[in-house]
Residue frames as qw, qx, qy, qz and C-alpha x, y, z in Angstrom:
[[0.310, -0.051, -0.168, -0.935, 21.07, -22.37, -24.36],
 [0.359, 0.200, 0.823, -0.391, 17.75, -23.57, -22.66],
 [0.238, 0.544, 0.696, 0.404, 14.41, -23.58, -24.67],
 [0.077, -0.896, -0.358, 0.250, 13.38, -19.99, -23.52],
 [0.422, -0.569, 0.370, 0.601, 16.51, -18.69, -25.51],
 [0.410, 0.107, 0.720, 0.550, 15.68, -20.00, -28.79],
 [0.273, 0.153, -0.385, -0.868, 14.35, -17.89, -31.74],
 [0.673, 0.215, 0.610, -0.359, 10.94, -19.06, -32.66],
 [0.619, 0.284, 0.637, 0.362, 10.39, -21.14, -35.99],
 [0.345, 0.756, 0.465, 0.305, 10.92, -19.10, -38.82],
 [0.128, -0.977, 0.092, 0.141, 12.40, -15.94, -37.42],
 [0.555, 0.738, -0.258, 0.284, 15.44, -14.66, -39.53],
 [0.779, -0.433, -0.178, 0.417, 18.54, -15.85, -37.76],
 [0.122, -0.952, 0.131, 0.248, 21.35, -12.77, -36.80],
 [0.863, 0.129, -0.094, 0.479, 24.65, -12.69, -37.16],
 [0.196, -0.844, -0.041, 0.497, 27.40, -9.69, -35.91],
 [0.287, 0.948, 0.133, 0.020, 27.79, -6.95, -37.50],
 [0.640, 0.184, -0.180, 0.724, 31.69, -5.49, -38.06],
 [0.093, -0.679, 0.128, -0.717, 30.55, -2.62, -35.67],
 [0.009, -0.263, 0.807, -0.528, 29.82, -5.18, -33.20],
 [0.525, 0.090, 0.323, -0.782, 25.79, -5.17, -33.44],
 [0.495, 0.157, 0.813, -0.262, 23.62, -7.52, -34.88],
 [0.215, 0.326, -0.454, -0.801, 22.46, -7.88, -38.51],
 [0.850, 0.074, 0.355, -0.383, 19.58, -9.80, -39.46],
 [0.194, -0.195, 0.893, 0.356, 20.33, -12.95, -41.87],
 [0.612, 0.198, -0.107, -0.758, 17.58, -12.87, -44.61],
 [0.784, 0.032, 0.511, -0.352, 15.58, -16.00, -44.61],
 [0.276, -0.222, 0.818, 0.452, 16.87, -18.87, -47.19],
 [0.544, 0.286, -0.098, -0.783, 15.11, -18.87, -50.23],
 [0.528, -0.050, 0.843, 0.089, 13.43, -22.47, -51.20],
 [0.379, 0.368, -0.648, -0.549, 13.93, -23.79, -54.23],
 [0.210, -0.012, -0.947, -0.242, 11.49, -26.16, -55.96],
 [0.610, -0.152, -0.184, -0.755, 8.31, -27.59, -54.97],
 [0.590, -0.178, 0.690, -0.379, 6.88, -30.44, -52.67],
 [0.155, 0.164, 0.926, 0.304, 4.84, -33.19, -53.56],
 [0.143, -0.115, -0.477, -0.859, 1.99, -32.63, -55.76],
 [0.340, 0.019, 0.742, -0.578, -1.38, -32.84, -54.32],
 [0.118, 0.303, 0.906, 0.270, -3.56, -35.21, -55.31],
 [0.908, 0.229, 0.199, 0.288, -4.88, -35.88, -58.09],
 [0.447, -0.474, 0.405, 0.641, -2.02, -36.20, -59.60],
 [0.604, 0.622, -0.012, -0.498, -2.12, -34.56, -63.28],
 [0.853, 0.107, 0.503, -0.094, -1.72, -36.74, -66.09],
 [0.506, 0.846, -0.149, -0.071, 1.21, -37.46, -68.87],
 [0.874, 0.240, -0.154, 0.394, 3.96, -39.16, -70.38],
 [0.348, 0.678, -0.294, 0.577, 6.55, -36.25, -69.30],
 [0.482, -0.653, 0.361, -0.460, 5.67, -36.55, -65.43],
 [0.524, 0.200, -0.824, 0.078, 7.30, -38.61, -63.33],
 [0.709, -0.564, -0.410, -0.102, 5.62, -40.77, -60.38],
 [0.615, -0.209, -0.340, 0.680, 8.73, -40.20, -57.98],
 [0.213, 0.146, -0.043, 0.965, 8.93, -36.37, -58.10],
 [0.480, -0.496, -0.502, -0.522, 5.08, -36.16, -57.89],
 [0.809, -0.454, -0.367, -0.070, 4.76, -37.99, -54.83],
 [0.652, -0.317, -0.191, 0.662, 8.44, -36.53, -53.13],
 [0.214, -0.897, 0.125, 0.367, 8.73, -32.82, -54.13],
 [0.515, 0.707, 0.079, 0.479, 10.82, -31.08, -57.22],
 [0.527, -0.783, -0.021, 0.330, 13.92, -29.94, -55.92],
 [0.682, 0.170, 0.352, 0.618, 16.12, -29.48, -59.02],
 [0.219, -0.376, 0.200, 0.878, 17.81, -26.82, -60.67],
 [0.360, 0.316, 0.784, 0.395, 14.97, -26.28, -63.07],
 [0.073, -0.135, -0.294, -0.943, 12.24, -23.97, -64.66],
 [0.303, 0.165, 0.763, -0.547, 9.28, -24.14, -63.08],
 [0.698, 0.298, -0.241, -0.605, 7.55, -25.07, -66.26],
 [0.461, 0.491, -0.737, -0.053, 9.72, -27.80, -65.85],
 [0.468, -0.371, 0.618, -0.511, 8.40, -28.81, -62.45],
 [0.738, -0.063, 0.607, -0.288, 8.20, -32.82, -61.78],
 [0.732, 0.532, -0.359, -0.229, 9.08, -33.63, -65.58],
 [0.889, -0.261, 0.223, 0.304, 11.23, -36.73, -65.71],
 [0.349, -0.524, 0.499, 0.595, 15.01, -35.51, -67.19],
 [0.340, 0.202, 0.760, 0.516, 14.33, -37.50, -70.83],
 [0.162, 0.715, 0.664, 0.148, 11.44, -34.99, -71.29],
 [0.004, -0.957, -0.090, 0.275, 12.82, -31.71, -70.61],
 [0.159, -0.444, 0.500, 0.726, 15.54, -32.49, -73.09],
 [0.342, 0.419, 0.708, 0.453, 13.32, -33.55, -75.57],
 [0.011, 0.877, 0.449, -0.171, 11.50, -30.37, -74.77],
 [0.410, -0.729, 0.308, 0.454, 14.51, -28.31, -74.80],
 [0.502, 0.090, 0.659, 0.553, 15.72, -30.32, -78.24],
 [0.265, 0.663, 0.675, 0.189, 12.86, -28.56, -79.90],
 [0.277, 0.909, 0.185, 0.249, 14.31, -24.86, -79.54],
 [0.506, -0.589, 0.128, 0.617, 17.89, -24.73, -78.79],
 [0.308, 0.884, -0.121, -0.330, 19.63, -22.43, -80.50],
 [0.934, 0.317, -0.093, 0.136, 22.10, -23.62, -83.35],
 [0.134, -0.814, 0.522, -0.218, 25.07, -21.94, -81.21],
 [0.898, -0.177, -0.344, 0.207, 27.95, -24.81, -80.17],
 [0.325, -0.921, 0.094, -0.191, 30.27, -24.29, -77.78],
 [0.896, -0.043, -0.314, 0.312, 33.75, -26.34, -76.88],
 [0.162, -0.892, 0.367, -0.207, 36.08, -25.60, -74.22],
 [0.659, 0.535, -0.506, 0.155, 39.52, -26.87, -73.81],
 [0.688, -0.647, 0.084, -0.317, 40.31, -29.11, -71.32],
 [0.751, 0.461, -0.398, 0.255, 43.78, -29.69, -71.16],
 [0.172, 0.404, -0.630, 0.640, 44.70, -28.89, -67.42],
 [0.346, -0.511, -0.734, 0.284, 41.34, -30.03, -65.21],
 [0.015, -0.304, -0.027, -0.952, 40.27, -26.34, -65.78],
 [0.123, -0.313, -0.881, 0.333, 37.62, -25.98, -63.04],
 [0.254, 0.299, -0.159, -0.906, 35.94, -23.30, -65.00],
 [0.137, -0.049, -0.777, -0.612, 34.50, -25.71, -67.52],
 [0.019, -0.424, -0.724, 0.544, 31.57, -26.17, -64.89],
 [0.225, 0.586, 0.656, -0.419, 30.43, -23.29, -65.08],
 [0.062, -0.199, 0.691, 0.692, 30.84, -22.95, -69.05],
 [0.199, -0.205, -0.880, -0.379, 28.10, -25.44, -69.37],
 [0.038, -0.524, -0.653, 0.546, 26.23, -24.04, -66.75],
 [0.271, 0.573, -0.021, -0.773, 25.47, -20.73, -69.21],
 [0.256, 0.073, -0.835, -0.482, 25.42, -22.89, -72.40],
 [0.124, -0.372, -0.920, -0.007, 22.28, -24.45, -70.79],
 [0.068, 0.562, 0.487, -0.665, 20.97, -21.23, -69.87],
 [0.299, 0.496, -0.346, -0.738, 21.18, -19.44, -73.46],
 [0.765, 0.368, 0.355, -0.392, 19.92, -22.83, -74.83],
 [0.154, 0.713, -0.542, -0.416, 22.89, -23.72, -76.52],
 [0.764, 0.172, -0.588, -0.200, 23.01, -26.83, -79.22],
 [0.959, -0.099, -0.219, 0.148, 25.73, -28.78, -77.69],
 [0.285, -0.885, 0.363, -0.061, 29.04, -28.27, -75.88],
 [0.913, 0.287, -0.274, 0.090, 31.80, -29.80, -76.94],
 [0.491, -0.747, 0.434, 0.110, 34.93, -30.65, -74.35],
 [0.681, 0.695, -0.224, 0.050, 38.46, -30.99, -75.88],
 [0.094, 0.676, -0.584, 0.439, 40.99, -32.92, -74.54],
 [0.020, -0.142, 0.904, -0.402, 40.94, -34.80, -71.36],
 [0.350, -0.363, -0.815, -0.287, 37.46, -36.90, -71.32],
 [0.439, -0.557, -0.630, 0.317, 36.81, -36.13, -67.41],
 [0.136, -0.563, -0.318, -0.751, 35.60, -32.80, -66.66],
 [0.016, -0.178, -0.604, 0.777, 35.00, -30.65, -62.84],
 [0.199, -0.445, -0.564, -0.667, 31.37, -30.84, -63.50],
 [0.220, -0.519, -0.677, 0.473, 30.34, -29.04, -59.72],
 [0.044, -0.409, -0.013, 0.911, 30.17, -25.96, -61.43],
 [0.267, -0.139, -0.618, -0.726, 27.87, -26.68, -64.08],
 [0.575, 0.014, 0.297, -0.762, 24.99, -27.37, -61.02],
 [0.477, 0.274, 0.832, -0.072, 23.64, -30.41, -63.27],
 [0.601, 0.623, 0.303, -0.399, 22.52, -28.94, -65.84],
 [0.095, 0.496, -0.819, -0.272, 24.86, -30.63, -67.97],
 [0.296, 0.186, 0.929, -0.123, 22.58, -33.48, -67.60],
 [0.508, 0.774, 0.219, -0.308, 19.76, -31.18, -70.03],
 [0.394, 0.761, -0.351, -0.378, 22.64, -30.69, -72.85],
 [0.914, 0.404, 0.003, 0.045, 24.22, -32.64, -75.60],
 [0.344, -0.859, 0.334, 0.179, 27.50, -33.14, -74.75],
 [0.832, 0.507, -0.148, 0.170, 30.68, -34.14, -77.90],
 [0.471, -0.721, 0.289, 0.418, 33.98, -34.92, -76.37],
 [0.549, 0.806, -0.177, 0.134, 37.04, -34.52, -78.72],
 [0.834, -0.405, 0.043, 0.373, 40.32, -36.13, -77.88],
 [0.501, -0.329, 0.109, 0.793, 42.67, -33.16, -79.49],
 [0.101, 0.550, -0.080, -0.825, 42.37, -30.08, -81.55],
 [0.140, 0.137, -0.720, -0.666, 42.82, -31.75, -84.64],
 [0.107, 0.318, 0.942, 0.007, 39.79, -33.70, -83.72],
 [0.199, 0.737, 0.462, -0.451, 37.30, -30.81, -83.10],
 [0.073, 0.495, -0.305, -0.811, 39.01, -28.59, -85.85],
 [0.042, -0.034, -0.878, -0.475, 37.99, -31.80, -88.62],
 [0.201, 0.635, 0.688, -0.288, 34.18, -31.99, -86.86],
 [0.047, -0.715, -0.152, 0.680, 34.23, -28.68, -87.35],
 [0.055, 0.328, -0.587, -0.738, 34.94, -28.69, -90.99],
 [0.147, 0.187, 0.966, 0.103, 32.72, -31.59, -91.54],
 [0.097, 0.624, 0.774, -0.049, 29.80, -30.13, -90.41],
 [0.374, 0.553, 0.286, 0.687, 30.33, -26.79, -91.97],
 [0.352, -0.871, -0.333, 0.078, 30.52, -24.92, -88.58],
 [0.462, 0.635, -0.246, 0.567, 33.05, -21.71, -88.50],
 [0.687, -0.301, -0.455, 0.480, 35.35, -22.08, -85.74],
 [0.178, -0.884, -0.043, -0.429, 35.23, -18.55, -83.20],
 [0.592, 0.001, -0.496, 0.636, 38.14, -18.47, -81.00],
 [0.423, -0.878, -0.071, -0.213, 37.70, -16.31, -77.91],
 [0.709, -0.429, -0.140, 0.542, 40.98, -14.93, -76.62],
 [0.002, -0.938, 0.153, 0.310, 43.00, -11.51, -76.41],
 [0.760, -0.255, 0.388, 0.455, 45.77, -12.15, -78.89],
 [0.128, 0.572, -0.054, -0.808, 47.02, -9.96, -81.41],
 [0.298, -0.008, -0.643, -0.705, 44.82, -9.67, -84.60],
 [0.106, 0.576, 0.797, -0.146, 41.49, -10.60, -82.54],
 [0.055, -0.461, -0.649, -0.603, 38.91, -8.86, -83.43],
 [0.208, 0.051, 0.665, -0.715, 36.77, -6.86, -80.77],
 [0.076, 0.381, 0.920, -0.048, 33.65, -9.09, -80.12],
 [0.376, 0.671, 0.291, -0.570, 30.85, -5.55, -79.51],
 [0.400, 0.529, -0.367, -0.652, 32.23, -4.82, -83.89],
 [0.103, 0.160, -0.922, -0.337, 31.58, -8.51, -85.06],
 [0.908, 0.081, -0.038, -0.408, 28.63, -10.69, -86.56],
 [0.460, -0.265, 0.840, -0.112, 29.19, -14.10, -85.10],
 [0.524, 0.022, -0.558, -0.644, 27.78, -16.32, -87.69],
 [0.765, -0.112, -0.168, -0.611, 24.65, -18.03, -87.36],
 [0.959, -0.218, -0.090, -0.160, 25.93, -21.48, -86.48],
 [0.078, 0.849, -0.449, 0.266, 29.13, -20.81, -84.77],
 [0.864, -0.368, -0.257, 0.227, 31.13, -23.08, -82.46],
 [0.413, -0.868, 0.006, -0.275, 32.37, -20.84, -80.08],
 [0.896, 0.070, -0.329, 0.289, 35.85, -21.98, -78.69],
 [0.224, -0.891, 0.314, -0.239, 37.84, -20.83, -75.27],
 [0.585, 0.290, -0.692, 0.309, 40.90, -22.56, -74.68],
 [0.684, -0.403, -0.496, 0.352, 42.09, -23.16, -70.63],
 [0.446, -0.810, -0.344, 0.166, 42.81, -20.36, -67.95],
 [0.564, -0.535, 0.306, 0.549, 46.14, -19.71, -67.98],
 [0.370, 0.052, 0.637, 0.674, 47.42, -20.55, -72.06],
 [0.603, 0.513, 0.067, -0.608, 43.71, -19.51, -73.37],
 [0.921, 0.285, 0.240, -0.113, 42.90, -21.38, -76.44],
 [0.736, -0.333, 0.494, 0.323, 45.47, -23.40, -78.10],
 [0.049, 0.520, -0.441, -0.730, 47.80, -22.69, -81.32],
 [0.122, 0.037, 0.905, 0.405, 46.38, -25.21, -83.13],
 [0.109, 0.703, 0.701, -0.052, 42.73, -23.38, -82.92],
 [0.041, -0.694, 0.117, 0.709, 44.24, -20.23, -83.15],
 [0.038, -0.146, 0.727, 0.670, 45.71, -21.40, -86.81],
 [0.187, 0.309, 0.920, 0.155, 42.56, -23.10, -87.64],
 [0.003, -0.638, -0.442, 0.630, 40.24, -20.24, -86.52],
 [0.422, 0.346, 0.429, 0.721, 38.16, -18.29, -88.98],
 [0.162, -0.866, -0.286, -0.377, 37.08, -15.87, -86.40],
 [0.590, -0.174, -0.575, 0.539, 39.21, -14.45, -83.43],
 [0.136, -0.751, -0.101, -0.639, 37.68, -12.27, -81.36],
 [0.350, 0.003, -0.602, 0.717, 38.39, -10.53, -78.09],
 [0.315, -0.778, -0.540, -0.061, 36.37, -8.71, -75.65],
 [0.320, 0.655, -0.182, 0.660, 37.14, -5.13, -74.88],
 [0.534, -0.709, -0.433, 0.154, 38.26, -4.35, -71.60],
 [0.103, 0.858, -0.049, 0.501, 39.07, -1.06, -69.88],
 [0.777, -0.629, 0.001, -0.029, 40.92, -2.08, -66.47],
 [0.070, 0.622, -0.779, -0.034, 44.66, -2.94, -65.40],
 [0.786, 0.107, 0.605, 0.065, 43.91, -7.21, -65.73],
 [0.091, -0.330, 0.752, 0.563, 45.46, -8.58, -68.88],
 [0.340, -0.080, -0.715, -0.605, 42.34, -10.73, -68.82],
 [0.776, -0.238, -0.079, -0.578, 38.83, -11.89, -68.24],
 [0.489, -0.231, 0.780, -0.316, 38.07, -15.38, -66.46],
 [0.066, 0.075, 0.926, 0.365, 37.68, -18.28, -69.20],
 [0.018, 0.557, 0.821, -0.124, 34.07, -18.70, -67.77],
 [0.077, 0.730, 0.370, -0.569, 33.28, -15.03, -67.68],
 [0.025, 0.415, -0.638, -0.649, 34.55, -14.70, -71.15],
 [0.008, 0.054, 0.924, 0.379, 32.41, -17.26, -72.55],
 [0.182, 0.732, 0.629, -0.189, 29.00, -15.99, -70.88],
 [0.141, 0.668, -0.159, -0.714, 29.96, -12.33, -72.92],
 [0.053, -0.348, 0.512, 0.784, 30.44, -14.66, -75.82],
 [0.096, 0.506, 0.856, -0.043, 27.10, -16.40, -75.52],
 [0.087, 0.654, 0.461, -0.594, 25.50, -13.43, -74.83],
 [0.038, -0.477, 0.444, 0.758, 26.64, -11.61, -77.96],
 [0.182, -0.010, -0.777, -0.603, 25.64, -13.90, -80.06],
 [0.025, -0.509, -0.757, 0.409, 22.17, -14.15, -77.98],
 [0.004, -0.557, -0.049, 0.829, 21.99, -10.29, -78.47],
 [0.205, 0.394, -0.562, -0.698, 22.49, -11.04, -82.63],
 [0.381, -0.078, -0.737, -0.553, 20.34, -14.00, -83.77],
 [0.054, -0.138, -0.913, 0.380, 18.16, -15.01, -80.68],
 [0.356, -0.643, -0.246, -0.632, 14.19, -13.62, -80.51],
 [0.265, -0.034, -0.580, 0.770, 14.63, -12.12, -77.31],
 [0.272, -0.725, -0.612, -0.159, 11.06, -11.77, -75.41],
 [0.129, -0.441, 0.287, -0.840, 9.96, -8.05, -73.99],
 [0.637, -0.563, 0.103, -0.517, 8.48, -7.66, -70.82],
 [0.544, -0.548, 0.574, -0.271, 9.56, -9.35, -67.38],
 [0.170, 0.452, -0.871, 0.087, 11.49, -12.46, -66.92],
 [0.213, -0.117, -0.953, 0.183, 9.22, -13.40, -64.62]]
């Protein structure tokens, strides 16, 4: 292809169509922000690097050019007292993007149960904004859990769950899905002083670990969160 061939800058590239024709390819959206133009505004929370290179992170765009230590302190100041923990007993490659929705709903902390290491490509980074408690076996999280007077919510289909739309989650739950395959283990099952399912109307037996846990965020989002009207954005 010579230069008299090429698309000029900017012009949506094509691709074919399954009839054979030509479909446009909507322009990539960019994410983030350059560098800041001078001056540069002033404050502990900004950092000199991001200023001067461009905000490219997974962030809020309130959040633009903060340094990391400053949007969790920011963040510290109105998560929600929700925990989360998710069982990580096979390299479950879900857990990702667990923490990925825990950081959106603003959850406390996320606790991981079981193996220490953790497929964190699905969480995006933003595992790097939460508070993260590992737990080396059931018994371990089940005793936290007692300690700190938090009532343990299993999430799985098993009989005697509960459906999740008829239940009040309490106030400072800790949320618990087990691993893909097993779902959450017998020893949280016993322990458990909530078990709830999610209702579903299909021929699957079940949800996806991850897609299970953003219904069970949400829920409880739905029940104690102040949820702002008007646009998102």
């Amino acid at each position: 292809m010579n230069a008299a061939d090429r698309a000029p800058a900017g012009t949506p590239r094509t691709r074919d169509a399954p009839d054979g024709g030509a479909e446009e390819r909507a322009p990539r959206r960019e994410v983030g922000v350059g560098p800041h133009p001078a001056p540069w505004p002033e404050g502990e929370h900004l950092d000199p690097e991001l200023l001067a290179h461009g905000d490219r992170r997974n962030v809020e765009d309130r959040f633009r050019y903060w340094r990391r230590e400053a949007i969790v302190a920011e963040l510290d100041r109105h998560r929600h007292p929700l925990h989360v923990a998710i069982e990580n007993l096979e390299h479950d490659a879900n857990i990702g993007s667990v923490v990925r929705t825990a950081n959106a709903f603003a959850v406390g902390a996320f606790h991981i149960v079981g193996r220490r290491r953790w497929n964190r490509r699905g969480a995006m980074v933003t595992d790097r904004y939460q508070h993260e408690i590992h737990h080396p076996d059931a018994a371990h999280l089940i005793a936290w859990a007692r300690e700190e007077g938090r009532p343990l919510v299993a999430i799985d289909l098993v009989p005697g769950a509960q459906p999740l739309e008829h239940v009040r989650l309490p106030h400072d739950a800790l949320l618990v899905v087990g691993q893909e395959g097993p779902g959450v283990s017998p020893e949280i099952l016993a322990a458990a002083d909530l078990v709830v399912g999610i209702t579903q109307f299909g021929s699957t037996r079940s949800l996806n670990v991850a897609a299970a846990a953003a219904i069970a965020m949400h829920a409880w989002v739905l029940q104690h969160a102040e949820i702002p009207t008007g646009p998102l954005r």
